[in-house]
C-alpha positions in Angstrom: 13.9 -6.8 -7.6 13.7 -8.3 -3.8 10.9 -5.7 -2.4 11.0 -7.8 1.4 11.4 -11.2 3.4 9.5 -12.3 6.3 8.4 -15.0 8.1 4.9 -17.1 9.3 5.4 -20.0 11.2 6.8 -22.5 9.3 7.7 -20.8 6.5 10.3 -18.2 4.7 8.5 -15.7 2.3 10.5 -13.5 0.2 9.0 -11.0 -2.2 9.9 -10.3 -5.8 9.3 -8.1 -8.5 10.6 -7.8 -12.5 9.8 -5.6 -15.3 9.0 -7.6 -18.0 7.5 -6.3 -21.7 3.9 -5.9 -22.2 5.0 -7.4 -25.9 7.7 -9.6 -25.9 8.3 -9.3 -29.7 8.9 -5.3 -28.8 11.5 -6.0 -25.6 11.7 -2.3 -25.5 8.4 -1.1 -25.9 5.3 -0.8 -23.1 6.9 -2.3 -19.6 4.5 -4.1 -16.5 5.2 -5.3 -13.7 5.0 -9.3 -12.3 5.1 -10.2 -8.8 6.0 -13.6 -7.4 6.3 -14.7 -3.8 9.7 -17.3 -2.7 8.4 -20.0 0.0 10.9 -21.8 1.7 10.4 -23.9 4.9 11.9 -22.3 8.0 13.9 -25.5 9.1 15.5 -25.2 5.0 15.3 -21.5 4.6 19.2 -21.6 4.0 19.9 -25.1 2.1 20.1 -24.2 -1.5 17.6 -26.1 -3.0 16.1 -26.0 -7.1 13.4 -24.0 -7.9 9.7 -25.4 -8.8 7.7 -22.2 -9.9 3.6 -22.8 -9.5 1.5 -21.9 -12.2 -2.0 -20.8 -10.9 -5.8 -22.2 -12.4 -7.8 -19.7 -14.7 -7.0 -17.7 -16.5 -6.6 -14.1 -14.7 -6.1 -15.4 -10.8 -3.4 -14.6 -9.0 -1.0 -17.2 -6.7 -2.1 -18.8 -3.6 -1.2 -17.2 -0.6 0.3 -19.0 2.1 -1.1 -19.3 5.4 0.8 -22.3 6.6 3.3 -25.2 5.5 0.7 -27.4 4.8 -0.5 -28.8 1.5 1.3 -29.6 -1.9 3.4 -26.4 -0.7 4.4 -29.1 2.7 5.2 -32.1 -0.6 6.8 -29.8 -2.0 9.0 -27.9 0.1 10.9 -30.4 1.0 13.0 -30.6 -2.0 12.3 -27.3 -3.7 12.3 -23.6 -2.9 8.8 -22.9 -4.8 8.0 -19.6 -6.2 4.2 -18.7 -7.0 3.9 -16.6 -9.5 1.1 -13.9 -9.8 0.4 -14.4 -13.9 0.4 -10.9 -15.7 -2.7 -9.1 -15.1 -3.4 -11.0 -12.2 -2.7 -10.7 -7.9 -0.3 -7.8 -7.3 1.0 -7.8 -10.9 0.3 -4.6 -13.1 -3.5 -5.7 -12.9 -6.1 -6.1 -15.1 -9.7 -4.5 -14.3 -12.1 -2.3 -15.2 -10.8 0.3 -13.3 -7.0 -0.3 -15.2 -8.5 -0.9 -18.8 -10.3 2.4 -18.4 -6.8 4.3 -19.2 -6.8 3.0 -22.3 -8.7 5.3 -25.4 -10.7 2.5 -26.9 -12.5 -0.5 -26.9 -9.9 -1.7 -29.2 -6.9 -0.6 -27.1 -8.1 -2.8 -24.9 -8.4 -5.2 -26.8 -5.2 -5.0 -27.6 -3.4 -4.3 -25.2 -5.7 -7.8 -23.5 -4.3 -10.0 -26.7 -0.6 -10.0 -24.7 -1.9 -11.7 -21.9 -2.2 -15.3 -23.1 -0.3 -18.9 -22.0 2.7 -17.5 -24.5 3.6 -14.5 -22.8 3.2 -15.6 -19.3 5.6 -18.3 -20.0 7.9 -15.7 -21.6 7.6 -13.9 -18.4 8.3 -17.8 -16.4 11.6 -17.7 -18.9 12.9 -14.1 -17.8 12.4 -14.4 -14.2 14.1 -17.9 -14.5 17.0 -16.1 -15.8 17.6 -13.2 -12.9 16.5 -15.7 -10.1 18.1 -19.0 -10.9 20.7 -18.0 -14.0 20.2 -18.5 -17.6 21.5 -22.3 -17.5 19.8 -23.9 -13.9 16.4 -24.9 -15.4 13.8 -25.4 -13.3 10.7 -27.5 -12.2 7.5 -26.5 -13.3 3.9 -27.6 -11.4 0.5 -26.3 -13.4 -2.4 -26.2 -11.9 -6.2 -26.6 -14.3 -4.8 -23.8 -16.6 -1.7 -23.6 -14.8 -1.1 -27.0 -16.6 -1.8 -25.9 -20.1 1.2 -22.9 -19.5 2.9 -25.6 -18.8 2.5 -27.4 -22.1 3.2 -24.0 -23.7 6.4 -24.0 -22.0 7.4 -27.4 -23.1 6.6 -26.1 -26.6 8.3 -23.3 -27.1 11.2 -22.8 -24.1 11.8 -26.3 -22.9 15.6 -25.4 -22.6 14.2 -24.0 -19.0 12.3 -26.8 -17.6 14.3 -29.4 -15.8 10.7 -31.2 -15.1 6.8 -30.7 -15.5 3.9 -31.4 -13.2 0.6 -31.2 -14.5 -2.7 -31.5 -12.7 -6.1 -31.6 -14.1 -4.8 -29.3 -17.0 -3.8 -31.6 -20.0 -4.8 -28.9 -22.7 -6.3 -30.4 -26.2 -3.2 -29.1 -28.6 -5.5 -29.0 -31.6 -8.9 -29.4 -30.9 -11.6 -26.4 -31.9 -13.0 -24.7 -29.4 -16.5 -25.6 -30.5 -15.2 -29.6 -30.0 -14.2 -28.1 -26.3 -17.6 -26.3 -25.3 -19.5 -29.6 -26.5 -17.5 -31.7 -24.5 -18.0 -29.4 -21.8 -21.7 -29.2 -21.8 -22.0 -33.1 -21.7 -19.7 -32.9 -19.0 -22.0 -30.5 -16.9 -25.3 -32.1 -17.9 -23.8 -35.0 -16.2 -22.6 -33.3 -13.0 -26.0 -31.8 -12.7 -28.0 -35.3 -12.9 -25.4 -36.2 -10.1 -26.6 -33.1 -8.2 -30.6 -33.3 -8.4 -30.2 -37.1 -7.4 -27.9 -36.2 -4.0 -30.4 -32.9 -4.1 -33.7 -34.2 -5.2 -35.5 -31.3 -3.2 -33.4 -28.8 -5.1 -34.6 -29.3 -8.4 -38.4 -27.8 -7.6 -36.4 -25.3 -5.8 -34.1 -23.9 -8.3 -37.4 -23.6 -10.7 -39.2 -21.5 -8.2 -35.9 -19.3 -8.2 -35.4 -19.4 -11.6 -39.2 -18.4 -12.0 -39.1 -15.4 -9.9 -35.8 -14.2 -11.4 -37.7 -13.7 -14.8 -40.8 -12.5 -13.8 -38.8 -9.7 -11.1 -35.9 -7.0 -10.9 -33.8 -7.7 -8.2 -30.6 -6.0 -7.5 -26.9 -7.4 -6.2 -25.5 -5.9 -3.1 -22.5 -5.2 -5.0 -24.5 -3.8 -8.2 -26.5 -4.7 -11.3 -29.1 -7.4 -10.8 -29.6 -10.8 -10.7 -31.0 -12.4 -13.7 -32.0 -15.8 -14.5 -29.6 -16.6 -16.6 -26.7 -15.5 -13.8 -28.3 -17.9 -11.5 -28.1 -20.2 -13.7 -23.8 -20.1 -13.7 -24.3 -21.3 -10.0 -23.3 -24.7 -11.7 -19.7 -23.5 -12.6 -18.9 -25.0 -9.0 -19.9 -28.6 -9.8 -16.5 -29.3 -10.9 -15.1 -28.9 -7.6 -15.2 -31.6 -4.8 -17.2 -29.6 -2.9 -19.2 -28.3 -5.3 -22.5 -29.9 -4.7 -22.8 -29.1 -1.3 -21.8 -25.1 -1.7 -24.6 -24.6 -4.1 -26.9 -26.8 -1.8 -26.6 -24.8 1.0 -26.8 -21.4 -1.0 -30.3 -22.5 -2.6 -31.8 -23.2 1.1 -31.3 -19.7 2.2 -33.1 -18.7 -1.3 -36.1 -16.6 -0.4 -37.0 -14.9 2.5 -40.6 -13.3 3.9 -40.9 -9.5 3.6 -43.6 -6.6 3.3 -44.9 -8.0 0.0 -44.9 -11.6 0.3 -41.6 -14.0 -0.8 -38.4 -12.3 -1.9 -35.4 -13.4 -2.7 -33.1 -13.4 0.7 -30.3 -10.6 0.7 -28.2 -13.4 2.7 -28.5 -15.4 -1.0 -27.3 -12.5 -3.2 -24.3 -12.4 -1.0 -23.4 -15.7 -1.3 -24.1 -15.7 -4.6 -22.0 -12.6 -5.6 -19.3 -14.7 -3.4 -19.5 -17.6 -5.5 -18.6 -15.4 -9.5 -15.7 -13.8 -9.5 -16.0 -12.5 -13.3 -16.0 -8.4 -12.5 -12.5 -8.9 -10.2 -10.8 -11.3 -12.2 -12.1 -10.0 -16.0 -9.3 -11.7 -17.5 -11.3 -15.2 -17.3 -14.6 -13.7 -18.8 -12.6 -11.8 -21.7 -9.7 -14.5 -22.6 -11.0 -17.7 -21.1 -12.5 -18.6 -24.8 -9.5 -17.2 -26.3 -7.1 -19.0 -24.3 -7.7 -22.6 -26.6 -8.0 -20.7 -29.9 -5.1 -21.1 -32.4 -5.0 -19.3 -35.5 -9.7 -19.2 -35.4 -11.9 -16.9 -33.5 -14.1 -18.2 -30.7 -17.1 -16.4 -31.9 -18.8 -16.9 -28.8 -18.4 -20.6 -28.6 -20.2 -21.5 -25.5 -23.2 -19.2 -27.0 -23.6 -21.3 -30.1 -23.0 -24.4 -28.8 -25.7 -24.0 -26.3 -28.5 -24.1 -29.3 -26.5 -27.9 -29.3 -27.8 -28.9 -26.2 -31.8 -27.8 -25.5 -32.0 -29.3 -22.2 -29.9 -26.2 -20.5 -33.1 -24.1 -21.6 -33.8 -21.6 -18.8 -38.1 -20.8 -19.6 -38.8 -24.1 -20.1 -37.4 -24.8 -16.1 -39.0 -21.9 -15.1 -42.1 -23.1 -16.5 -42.2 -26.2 -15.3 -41.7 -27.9 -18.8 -38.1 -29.2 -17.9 -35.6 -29.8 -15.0 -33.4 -26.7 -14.6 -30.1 -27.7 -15.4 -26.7 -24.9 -14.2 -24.4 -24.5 -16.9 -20.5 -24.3 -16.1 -17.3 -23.1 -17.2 -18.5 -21.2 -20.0 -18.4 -17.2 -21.3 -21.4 -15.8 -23.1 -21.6 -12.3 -24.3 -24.7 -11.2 -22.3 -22.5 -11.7 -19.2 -21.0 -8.1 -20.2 -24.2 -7.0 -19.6 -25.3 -8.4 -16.6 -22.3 -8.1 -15.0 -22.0 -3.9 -13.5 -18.4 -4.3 -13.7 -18.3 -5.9 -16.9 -20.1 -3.7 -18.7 -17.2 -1.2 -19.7 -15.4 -4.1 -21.5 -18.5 -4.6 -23.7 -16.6 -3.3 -26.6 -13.3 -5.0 -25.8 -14.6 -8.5 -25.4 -16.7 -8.2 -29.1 -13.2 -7.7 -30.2 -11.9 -10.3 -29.1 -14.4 -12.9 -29.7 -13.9 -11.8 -33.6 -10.5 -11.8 -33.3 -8.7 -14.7 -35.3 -4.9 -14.1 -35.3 -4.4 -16.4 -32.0 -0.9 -17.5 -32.6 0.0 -20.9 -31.4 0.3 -22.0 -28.1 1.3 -26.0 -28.7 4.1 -27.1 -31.0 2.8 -30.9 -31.4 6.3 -31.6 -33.3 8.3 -30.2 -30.1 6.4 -32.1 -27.8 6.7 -35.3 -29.6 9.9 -34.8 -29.2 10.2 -33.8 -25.9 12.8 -34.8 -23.6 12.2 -32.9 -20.2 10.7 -35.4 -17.6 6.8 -34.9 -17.4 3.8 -36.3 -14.7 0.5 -35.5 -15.1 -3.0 -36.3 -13.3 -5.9 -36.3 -14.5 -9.5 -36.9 -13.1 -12.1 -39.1 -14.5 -15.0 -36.7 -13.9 -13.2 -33.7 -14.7 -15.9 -31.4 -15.4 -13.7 -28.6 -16.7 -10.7 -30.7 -19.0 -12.3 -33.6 -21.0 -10.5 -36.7 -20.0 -10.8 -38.3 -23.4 -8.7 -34.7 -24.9 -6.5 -35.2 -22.3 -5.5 -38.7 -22.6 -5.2 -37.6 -25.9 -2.6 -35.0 -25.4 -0.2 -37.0 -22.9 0.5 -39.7 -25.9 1.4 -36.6 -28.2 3.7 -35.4 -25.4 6.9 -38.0 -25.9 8.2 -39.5 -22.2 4.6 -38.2 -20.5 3.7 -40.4 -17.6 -0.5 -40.0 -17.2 -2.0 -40.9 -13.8 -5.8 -41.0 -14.3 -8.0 -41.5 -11.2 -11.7 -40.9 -10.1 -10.4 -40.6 -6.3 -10.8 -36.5 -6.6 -12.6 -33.5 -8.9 -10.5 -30.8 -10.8 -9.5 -29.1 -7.4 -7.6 -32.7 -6.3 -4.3 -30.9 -5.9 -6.0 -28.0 -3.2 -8.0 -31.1 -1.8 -5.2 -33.5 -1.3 -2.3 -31.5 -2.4 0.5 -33.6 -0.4 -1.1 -36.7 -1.8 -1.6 -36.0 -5.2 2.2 -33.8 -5.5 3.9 -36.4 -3.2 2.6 -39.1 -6.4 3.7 -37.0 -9.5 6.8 -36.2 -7.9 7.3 -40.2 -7.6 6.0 -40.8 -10.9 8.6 -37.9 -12.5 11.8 -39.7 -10.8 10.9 -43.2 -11.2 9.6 -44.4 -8.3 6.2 -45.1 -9.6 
């Protein structure tokens, strides 16, 4: 359904809407609702042009919304209408919260009713709204972004009948790796970003203890509820993978601690920012399906939990004690986060379920993609943080006809940093040119 068109400068945006199933094995059972925004440039807003459709970083965040025609949107507006798709459960699509789950009867409705909302059924949705926007035989051009990417290598798995090409950026998915192999790659990965940060940051490292120290030893509540605990500072490090990174968490340790009627206390102006920087309790779907999201057929069983007994050095009371360097963990999900976390807390029961849960069906059909025959361009970064490059350049010589452009110019975010640049290059890579 077209709900309305209007226009910023320099761009066309037109609004859409489709009923799709919750299940798409049961096409008439439980419907939702998926949004997606059309961008066109104004000076092409009536040449018809293909279709790229932009799948968004996570998993559970919505599309980017436009401000301007700047950008990969600029790259690639100039041959494509692009339509950015809020992912189920995510932006102005039947959303996923605490507030929505709570409609459900049970921990294990929820659960449930969560296990739909994976790589496989958002590109079932791709496939459906492909079909009422463009017509069942127009494929089009697909562009994933970090999680966006490994939808895409869903796609090209199990509906490649509707890609006409592929654009992948720092989201090269491992097809068959364990999620334990991930979360140890992972931690090495962040160990090294934060020896890179205390050596830009020296003065940080006695810092961060002294924070670290007075988290454990004092209650202190978040503006937006809950408290702060060590262990939540501690995920300030998620950011590291992000070219900006280092200096976000920088600036929010120097406004750490403040004077008031009892001596040193943590600064309200901190908590804010700090609140600012995890978005777990509005976009839940991460913290419940992010483990989930690279299990086939096996349970994560709290994967980033175990593996952390792998790697002593991330040990929060001996930092606070002085006995070791504090060192920020990343991108990982551990199950006291659905304590700490106010507005996690009523998913407690759902995310126990899902962590146990081992019926993951597949999400990669190696034999399909090494057979694949729809054009493909990929970057990936050589300090990727969040996607092991060494999985990656795995996966692109199990993908038949994939053309892999690894570089150490950018971090994970390259496409938002550089987006013309880094589009305008896979674009040339996918037709030839490079």
């Amino acid at each position: 359904m077209n709900l309305t068109s209007y226009q910023i400068p320099g761009l066309v945006l037109t609004e859409h809407e489709f009923r799709v199933p919750l299940d798409h094995a049961q096409l008439q059972g439980e419907q939702i609702t998926v949004f997606a925004r059309e961008v066109r440039a104004a000076a092409k807003k009536d040449a018809a042009l293909p279709w790229l459709v932009f799948f968004q970083g996570g998993p559970g965040f919505g599309a980017p919304r436009p401000l301007n025609n700047s950008g990969w949107l600029k790259r690639a507006l100039q041959d494509y209408r692009v339509l950015l798709l809020d992912q189920r459960g995510t932006g102005r699509s039947t959303p996923v919260t605490f507030q929505t789950l709570a409609r459900l009867s049970s921990p294990q409705a929820q659960a449930d009713y969560l296990k739909h909302f994976r790589a496989d059924a958002i590109v079932a949705d791709a496939e459906l709204i492909r079909h009422a926007l463009a017509g069942p035989d127009t494929p089009w051009t697909a562009l994933g972004q970090s999680y966006g990417g490994f939808c895409v290598l869903t796609y090209l798995s199990h509906a490649p009948q509707g890609l006409a090409g592929a654009l992948i950026t720092g989201g090269l998915a491992p097809l068959d790796r364990s999620v334990d192999d991930i979360y140890r790659a992972t931690y090495r990965r962040t160990l090294g970003k934060n020896r890179r940060f205390f050596e830009r940051y020296p003065q940080d490292a006695a810092h961060s203890q002294r924070i670290a120290d007075y988290l454990l030893r004092h209650i202190v509540p978040l503006p937006g509820g809950g408290r702060l605990s060590a262990r939540r500072f501690q995920q300030i490090g998620m950011g590291f993978g992000a070219s900006d990174g280092f200096e976000n968490v920088h600036y929010l340790l120097e406004n750490a601690f403040v004077t008031g009627v009892n001596g040193p206390e943590i600064n309200f102006v901190f908590l804010r920012g700090l609140e600012a920087m995890q978005s777990f309790e509005t976009n839940p779907i991460y913290a419940l399906l992010h483990e989930p999201c690279y299990c086939q057929g096996a349970a994560s069983a709290w994967s980033a939990q175990r593996m952390l007994a792998e790697f002593p050095e991330f040990d929060l009371h001996a930092a606070a004690s002085g006995q070791a360097p504090l060192m920020f963990t990343g991108e990982m999900i551990y199950p006291w986060m659905f304590e700490d976390y106010a507005y996690l807390r009523p998913l407690q029961g759902a995310a126990e379920i899902l962590a146990a849960y081992d019926g993951w069906p597949p999400l990669y059909d190696p034999s399909a993609l090494a057979a694949n025959t729809v054009p493909v361009a990929a970057v990936s970064y050589y300090d990727d943080m969040y996607v092991e490059l060494a999985f990656a350049e795995q996966t692109a010589r199990q993908v038949a006809g994939l053309k892999l452009w690894v570089t150490n110019e950018y971090e994970h975010n390259g496409l938002r940093a550089d987006g013309e640049r880094v589009l305008g290059r896979l674009l040339d890579m996918l037709v030839g040119n490079v």
